[in-house]
N, C-alpha and C positions, 0 to 999 in steps of 0.2 A: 375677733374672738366671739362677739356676741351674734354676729352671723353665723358661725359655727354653733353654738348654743339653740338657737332658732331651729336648726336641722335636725342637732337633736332629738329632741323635745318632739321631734314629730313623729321619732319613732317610741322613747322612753314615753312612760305613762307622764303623765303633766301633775304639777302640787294640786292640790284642793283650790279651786277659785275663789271659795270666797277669805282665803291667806290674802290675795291680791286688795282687801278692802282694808285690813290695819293699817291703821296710818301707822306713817315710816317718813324717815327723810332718805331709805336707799330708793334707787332706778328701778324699775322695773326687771333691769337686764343683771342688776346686781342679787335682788331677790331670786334669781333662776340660777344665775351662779353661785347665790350659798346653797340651793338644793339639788343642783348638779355635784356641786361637791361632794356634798355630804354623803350621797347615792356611791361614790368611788368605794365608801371607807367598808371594810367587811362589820359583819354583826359584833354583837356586844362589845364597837367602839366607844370609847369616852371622852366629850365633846366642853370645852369650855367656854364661855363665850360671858368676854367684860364691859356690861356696855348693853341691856338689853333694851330699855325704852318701856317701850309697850309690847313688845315680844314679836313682832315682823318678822326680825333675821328669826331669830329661836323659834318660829314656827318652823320657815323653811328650812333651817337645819334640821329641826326635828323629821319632818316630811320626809328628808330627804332620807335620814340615819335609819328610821323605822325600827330595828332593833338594838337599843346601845343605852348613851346616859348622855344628855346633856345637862349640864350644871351653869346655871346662869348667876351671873356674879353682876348687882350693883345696889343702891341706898334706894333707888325708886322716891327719890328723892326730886328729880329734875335738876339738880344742882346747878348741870352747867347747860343745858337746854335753852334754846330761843323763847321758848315760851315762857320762860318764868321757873321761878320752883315754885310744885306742888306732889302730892303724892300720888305716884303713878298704877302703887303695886295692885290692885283692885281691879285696876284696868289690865294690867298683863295677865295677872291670875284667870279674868274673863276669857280676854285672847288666849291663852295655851290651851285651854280647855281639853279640845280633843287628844293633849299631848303631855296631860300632865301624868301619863305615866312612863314618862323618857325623860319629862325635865323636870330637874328638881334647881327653887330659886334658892340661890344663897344672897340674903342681904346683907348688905352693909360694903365700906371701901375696900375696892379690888387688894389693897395690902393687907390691910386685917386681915379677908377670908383664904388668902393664898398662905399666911401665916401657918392654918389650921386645916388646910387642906392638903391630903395626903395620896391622892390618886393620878398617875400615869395616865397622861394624855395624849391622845393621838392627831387629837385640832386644837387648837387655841385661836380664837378670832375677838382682837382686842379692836373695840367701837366704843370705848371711854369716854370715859373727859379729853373733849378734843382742845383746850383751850391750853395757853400755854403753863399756865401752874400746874395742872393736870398731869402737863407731862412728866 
């Protein structure tokens, strides 16, 4: 599949390069495939995504969506992160930069904010707490 993605890409415009420098624990090949995706969906889709870090995927979704809503859901916390907890949100806020007018963060647990959340979505990409309480 990611040799197909590759081919692509050489015809479709390619994301912003420097997306490529957020640190992320996705592939390289995975970062291409959530902005391939997201490229499918028509305009003024509504994108959810559980699970953002430091904003990597949620840039390339956004990139990819150009006209629509991405809504990023988590504590910014570090909770269950190798690195420790520490507060991330400052750092994503930095990284979305060119895109915070597509994405809007909702903080706090993925249960809480979907309690209160009332919008029709057309992606949902859950990148949580991968840990087994989590689940």
């Amino acid at each position: 599949m990611f040799k197909y993605l590759n081919r692509l890409f050489s015809i479709l415009p390619p994301p912003p390069q420097y997306l490529f420098n957020i640190f992320t624990h996705l592939t390289e090949e995975e970062k291409l495939y959530l902005y391939k995706t997201a490229m499918k969906f028509k305009k003024n889709s509504v994108f959810v995504e559980i699970g953002s870090y430091l904003g990597a995927s949620s840039c390339f979704l956004a990139a990819g969506l150009k006209y629509g809503e991405l809504y990023c859901v988590d504590t910014w916390q570090n909770d269950a992160m190798s690195e420790g907890p520490r507060d991330t949100y400052e750092d994503f806020i930095r990284n979305i930069g060119e895109f915070s007018n597509i994405i809007t963060p909702l903080r706090g647990n993925s249960v809480d904010v979907a309690a209160t959340f009332n919008k029709s979505t057309n992606l949902l990409f859950l990148d949580g707490d991968h840990s087994y309480d989590g689940l």
